[in-house]
N, C-alpha and C positions, 0 to 999 in steps of 0.2 A: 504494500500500500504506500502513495508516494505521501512522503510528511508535508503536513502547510506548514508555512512559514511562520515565524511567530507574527507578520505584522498583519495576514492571513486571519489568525486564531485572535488576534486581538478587535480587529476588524465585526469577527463574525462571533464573537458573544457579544455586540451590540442588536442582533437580530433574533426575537423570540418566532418562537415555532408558530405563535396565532398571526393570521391574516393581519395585513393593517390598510387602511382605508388609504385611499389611490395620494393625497397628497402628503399623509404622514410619513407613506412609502417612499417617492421621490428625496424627502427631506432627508431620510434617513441612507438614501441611493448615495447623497453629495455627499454624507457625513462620512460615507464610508470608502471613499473613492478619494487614496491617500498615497498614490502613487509618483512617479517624478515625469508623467504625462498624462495628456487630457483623454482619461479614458471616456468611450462611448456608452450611452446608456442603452441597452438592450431589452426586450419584454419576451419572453417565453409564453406562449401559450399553449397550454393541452385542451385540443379539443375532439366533441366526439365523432370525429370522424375516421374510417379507413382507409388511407388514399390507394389500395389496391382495387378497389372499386373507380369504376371513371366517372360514378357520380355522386364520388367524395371527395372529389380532388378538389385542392383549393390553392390556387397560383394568379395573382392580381397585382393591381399596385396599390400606393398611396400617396397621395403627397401631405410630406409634413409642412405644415404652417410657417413654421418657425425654422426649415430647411436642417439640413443632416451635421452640419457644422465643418462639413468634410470636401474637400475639394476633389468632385467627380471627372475621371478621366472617361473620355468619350470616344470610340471609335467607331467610323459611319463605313459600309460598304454598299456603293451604288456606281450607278454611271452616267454618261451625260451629263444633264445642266442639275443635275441633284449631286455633283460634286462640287461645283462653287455654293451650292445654298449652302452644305452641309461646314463648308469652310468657312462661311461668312457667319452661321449660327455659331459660330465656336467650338465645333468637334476638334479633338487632338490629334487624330488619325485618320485621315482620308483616302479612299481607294476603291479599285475595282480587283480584275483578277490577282492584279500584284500583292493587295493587302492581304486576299485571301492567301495566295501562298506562303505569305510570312508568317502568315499567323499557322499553317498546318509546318513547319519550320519550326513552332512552339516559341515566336515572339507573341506572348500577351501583354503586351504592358500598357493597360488600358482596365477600367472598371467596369467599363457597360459596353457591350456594341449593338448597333443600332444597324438596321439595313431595309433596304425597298423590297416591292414583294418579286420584283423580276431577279432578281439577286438570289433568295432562298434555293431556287435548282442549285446553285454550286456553292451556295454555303453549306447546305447537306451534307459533305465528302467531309465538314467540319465538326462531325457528330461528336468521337472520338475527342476530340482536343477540348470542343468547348463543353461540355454534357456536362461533363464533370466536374469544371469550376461555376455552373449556371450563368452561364456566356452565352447560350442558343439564342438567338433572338427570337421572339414568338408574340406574337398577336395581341396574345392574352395578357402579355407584360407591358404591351404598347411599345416592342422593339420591333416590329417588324409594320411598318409604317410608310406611305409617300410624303407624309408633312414629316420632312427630317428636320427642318428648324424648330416647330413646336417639338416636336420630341426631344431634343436636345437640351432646349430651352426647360421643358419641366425638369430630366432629370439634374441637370445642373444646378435648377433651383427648391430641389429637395422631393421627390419622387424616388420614391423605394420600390422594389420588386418583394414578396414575398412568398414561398410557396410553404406548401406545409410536407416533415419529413415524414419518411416509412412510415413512424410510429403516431404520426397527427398533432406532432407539434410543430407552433409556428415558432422561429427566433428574427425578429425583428429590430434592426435599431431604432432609436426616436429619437437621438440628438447626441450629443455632449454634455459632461459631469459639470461644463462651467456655465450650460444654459442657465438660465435665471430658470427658478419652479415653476412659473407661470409658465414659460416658454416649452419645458416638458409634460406639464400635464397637457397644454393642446394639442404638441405633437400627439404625446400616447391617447389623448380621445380621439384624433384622427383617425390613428391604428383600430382603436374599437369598433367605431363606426365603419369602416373598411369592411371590417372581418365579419360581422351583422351583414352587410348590404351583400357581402360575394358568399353567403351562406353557401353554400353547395346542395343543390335539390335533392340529392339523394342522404343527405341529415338526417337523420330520425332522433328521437329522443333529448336527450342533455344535451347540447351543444359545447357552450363553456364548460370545461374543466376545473382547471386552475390555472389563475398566472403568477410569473414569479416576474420581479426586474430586479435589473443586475448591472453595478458596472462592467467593466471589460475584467479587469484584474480585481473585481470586489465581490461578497458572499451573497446569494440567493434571496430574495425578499419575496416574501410572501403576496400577494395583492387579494382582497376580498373583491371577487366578480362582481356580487351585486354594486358595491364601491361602483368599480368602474362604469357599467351597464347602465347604471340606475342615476348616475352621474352624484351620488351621494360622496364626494370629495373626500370630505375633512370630517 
C-alpha cells in the first residue's frame, strides 16, 4: 500500500466522512489545496448508469461561466478557406493531410482537436492514437463541427468535454483552487445542470449517486446531492 505523505494525512483529517453542503464543501476544497501550484478543482460523480448499454452512455459538454483557469491548446484539421478561419479564430495547430500525419507520428501536443465533417474519412486511420487520450473529435462533444471559429472560441473560453467511465462515473474539472467560491460554485452548478439536461434515456431508477470534489493533489470531499440538485448551498 503506497504511504500518504504526512502533508496528505494532515490535509485529510480536516474532512469528516458526512456529506457537507455544496459551499461549505468548496470552502473547505481551498482550505485544503496547500500545495507549491495552483491545483484544479475537480467533481467526481457516481451515477446510475451502465455505459455498456448505448443508452446509458453519457458524453457532452459544458461550458463553465467563470472558464477552466487553464490555457486550452487547440488543434483544427480541415481544408480550404476553413484553414484561415481556423487561424484567425486562434487555433494553435492548423492543417490538412500533413497534421494528420504528424499526429499518427504521435506529435500530440495540443488539448482538444477540433475538425470539419469532410475530414472525419481520414481522421478514422487516427482511432489508435487518439481513442485513448479522448482526442477523437465527435459531434457529441461539438468537435466535429463546420463553424470552427465558434468552436474554438467556446473551448478557449471554458467548455469542457465530459464523458462518463466503464464504471458511471463522471471526473470533471470546474476551475482553479484560487477561483474566488463564488466563481466555483457557478462553475460546478453549470456541471449539474449539464449532467440533468444530457440524462441519458435509457436511466432508470436513482440517477445521482454521490459526489465527491477534490483538488488535484488534495483528499476527497464528500458533497450532499440534494445540496447541489436542490440548489440548497450553505
Amino acid at each position: 500500500m503506497k504511504r500518504l505523505s504526512k502533508r496528505f494525512q494532515s490535509v485529510q483529517s480536516l474532512v469528516t466522512e458526512s456529506s457537507y453542503k455544496v459551499m461549505p464543501a468548496i470552502q473547505l476544497l481551498k482550505q485544503t489545496a496547500n500545495v507549491k501550484f495552483i491545483e484544479t478543482a475537480e467533481a467526481h460523480i457516481k451515477l446510475g448508469i451502465d455505459p455498456k448499454y448505448s443508452d446509458q452512455q453519457l458524453r457532452a459538454t459544458v461550458t463553465l461561466p467563470k472558464g477552466t483557469g487553464k490555457k486550452i491548446s487547440i488543434a483544427v484539421i480541415t481544408k480550404g478557406e476553413k484553414l484561415n478561419e481556423a487561424q484567425e479564430a486562434g487555433a494553435d495547430l492548423v492543417g490538412s493531410e500533413d497534421l494528420i500525419e504528424e499526429i499518427n507520428k504521435g506529435n500530440l501536443d495540443f488539448d482538444k482537436l477540433i475538425a470539419t465533417p469532410d475530414m472525419m474519412p481520414q481522421i478514422a486511420k487516427l482511432g489508435r492514437v487518439l481513442g485513448p487520450r479522448g482526442l477523437m473529435p465527435s459531434p457529441k462533444a461539438g468537435t466535429v463541427t463546420t463553424d470552427i471559429g465558434q468552436a474554438i472560441q467556446e473551448f478557449k473560453g471554458g467548455k469542457v468535454e465530459y464523458r462518463v467511465d466503464k464504471n458511471g462515473v463522471l471526473h470533471i474539472p470546474f476551475g482553479k483552487v484560487n477561483f474566488s467560491e463564488q466563481d466555483l460554485l457557478d462553475n460546478l452548478e453549470a456541471v449539474q445542470e449539464s449532467v440533468d439536461k444530457n440524462r441519458p434515456s435509457g436511466a432508470k431508477g436513482k440517477y445521482w449517486h454521490n459526489v465527491y470534489i477534490s483538488s488535484t493533489m488534495g483528499p476527497s470531499i464528500p458533497v450532499e446531492v440534494s445540496s447541489l440538485r436542490e440548489k440548497i448551498f450553505i
